[in-house]
C-alpha positions in Angstrom: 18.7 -51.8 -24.4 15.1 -51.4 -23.5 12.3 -52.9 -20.8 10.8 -55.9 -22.1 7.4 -55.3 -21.7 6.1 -53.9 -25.1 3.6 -51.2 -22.8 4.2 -49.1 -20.4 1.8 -47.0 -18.4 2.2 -44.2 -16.4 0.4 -40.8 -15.9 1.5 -38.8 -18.7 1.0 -41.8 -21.7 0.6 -45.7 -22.7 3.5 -46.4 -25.2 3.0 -49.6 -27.4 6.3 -50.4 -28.8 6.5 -53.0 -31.6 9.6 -54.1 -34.1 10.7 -56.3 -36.3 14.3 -56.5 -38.1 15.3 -59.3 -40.6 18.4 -59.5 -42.6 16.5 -60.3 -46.3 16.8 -62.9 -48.7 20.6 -61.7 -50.2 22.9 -60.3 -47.4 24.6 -62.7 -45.1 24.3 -60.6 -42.2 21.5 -58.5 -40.7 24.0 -54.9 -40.2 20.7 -52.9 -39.1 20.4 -53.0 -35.2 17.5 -51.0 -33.1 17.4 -50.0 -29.2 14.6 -48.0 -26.5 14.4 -47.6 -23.2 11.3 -46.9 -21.3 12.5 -45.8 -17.7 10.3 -47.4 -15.3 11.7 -44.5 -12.7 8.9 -41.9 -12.8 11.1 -38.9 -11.8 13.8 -40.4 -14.2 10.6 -40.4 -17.2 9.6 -37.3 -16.4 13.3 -35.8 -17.0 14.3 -37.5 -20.0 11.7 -39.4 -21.4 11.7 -42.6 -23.7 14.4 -42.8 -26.2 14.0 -45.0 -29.5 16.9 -45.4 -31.7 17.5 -47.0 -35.2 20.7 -47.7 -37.3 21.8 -49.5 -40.2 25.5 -50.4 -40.8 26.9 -48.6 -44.1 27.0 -51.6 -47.0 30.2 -52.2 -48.5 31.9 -50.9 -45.3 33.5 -53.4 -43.0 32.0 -53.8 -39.8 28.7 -52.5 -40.2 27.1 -54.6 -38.0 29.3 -53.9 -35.1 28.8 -49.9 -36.2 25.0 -50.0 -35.9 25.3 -51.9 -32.4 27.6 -49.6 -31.0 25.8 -46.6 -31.9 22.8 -47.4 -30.8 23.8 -48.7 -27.5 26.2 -45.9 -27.2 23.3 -43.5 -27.6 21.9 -44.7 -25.1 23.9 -45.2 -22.4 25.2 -41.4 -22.9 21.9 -40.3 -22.9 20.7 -41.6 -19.7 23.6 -41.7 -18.0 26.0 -39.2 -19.0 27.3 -36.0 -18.5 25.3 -33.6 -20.2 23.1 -30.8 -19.6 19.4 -31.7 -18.5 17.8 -29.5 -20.9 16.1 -30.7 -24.4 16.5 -31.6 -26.9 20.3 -29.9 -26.1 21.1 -33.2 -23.9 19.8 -35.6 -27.1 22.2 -33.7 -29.5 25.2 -33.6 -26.9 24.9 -37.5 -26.4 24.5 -38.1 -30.4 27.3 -35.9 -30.5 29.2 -38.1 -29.0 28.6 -41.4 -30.2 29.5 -40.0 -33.3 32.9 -39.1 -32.2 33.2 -42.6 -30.3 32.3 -44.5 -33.6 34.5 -42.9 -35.1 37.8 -43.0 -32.8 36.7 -46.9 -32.9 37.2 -47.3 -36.4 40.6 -45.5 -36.5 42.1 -47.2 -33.7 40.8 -51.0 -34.3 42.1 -52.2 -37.5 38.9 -54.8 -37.3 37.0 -52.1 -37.5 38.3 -49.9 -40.1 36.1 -47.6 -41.6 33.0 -48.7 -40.1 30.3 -46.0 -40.6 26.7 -46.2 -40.0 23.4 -44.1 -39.8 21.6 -43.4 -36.9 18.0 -41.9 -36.5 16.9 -40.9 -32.4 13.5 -40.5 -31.3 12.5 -39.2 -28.0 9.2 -38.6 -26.5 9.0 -36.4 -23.4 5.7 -35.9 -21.9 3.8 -34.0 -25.0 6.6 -33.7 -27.1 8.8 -35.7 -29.4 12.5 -34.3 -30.8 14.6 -36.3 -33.3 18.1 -36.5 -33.8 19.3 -37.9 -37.3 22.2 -38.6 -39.7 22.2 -40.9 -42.4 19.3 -42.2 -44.6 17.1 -44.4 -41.9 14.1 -42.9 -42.0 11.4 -41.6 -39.2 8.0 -41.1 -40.2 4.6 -40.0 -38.5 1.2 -41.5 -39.1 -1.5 -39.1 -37.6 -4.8 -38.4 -38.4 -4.7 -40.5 -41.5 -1.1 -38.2 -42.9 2.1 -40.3 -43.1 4.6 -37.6 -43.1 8.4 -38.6 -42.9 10.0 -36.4 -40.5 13.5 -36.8 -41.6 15.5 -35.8 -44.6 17.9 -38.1 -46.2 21.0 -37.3 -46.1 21.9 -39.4 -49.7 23.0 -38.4 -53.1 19.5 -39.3 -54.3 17.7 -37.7 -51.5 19.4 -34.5 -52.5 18.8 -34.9 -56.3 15.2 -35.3 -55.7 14.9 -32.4 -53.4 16.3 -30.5 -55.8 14.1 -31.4 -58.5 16.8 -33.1 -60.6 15.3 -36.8 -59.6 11.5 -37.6 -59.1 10.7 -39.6 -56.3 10.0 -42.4 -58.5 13.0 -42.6 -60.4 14.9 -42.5 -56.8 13.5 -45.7 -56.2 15.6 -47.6 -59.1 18.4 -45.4 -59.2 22.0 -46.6 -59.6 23.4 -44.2 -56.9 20.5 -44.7 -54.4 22.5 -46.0 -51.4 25.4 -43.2 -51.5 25.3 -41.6 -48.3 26.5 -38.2 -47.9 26.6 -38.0 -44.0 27.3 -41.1 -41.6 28.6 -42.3 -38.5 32.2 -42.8 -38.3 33.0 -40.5 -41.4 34.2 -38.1 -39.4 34.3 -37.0 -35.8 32.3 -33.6 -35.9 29.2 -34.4 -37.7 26.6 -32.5 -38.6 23.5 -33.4 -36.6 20.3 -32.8 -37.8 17.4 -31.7 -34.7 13.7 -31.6 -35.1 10.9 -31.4 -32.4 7.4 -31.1 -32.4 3.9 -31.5 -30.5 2.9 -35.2 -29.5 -1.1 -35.9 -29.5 -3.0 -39.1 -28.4 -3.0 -41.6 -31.3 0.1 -40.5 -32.8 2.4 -43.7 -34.5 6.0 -43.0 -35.0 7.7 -45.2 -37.6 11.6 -45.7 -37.9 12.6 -48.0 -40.3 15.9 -48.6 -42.2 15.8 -47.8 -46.0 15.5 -51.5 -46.8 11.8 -51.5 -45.4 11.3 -48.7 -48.7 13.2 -51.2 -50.9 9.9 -53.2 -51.8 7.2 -50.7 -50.9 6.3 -47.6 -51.4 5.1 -45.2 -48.6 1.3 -45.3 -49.1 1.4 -48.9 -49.6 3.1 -48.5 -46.0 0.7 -46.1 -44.6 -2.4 -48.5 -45.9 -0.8 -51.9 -44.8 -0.8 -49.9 -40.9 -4.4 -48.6 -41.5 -5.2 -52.1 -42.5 -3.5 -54.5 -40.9 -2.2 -52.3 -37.2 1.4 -52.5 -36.4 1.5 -54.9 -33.9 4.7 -57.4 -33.8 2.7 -59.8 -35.8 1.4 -57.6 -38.3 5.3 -56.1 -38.4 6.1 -59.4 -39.2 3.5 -59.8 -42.0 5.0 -56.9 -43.6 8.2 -58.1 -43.8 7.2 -61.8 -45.0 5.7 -59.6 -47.8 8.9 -57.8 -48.4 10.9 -61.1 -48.6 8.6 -62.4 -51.0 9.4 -58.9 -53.4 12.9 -59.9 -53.1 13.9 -58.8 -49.8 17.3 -57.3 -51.5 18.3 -55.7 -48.4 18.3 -55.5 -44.7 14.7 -54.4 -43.3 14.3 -53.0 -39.8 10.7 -51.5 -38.4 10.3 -49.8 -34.7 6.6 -48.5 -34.2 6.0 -46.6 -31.2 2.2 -45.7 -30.3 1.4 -42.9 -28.1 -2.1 -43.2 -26.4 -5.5 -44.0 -28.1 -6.1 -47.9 -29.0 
């Protein structure tokens, strides 16, 4: 759910918005779906932002396309329009909160749905701040001032190993247990959330991608193919032409949002 317009202007910022999703040269399915919404209320905006979210259906689970679709557009809707307390990024958690427990009540009471799981990374921007909400090993990054720092943490076997020095970042890439998850939608109904939050400036990118995007690159190449090329639609599109041509082994969803600046 999201305006169609890939700008939108108001007093406090100019947000480009750009994506790009594609289900690879091997999987029958694209199981990765994306959502934003840019309210075009200005008292609305100036409450609860614009919300950006990003999941990718769990592989060898069955229904992860429908997972990754509900989620985000759960997310959503419970976001804006729910029940929650206005204040940040408490609201964001509250409404992630519960489209975890909805996922998974879905999966255990729909037999065409059983044991769907999925990951689900949330970013919001709110005047001149941005707070993420995340489970799972989709991926947000920020590109500022010539830094491309991820944001989130993966919550993966791998992810863990190299944090604790055990794997090398390099060895992650071709690791046998790469895609083992440790925390997802629909594994259980009280998940562990995790919440960050930080300072927006003029010319910041955010990048969420699903870990399919990383399958065939490597994060500098990323951050030089942005410098280089911009991350407009068509650009996002290059990229993943690129990726496709490497193999394009899995899934690959991009969503660049541009605060500001040109």
């Amino acid at each position: 759910m999201g305006e169609p317009l890939s700008q939108q202007n108001s007093s406090e910022e100019l947000l480009q918005v750009s994506e790009c999703t594609d289900k690879g040269q091997l999987r029958p399915h694209n199981e990765d779906s994306y959502g934003y919404y840019l309210p075009t209320d200005h008292e609305m905006k100036n409450r609860l932002g614009s919300l950006f979210a990003i999941s990718d259906g769990v592989g060898g689970n069955l229904a992860g396309e429908a997972a990754s679709a509900e989620a985000v557009n759960t997310l959503l809707q419970e976001y804006y329009f729910g029940d929650y307390a206005e204040k940040l990024p408490g609201r964001l958690r509250d409404a992630f909160n519960h489209t975890a427990v909805h996922i998974f009540d879905l999966a255990k009471t729909n037999r065409s749905f059983s044991n769907m799981q999925c990951t689900l990374t949330a970013l919001l921007l709110r005047q001149d701040r941005f707070h993420i909400a995340h489970v799972g090993d989709s991926k947000a990054f920020l590109l500022r001032s010539g830094k491309f720092v991820q944001l989130t943490k993966d919550h993966s076997l791998v992810g863990r190993l190299v944090r604790l020095g055990f794997v090398t970042p390099e060895a992650a890439r071709s690791h046998p247990n790469k895609h083992v998850l440790l925390r997802s939608l629909g594994e259980q109904p009280l998940m562990p959330t995790d919440l960050y939050t930080g300072n927006v400036l003029p010319g910041d990118l955010f990048c969420l991608m699903t870990d399919g995007i990383l399958e065939h690159t490597t994060e500098s190449e990323l951050q030089a193919y942005l410098l280089e090329k911009g991350h407009t639609t068509d650009a996002l599109n290059g990229l993943i032409e690129q990726l496709n041509e490497r193999g394009g082994y899995d899934n690959m969803t991009i969503l660049i949002v541009k605060v500001g600046g040109q």
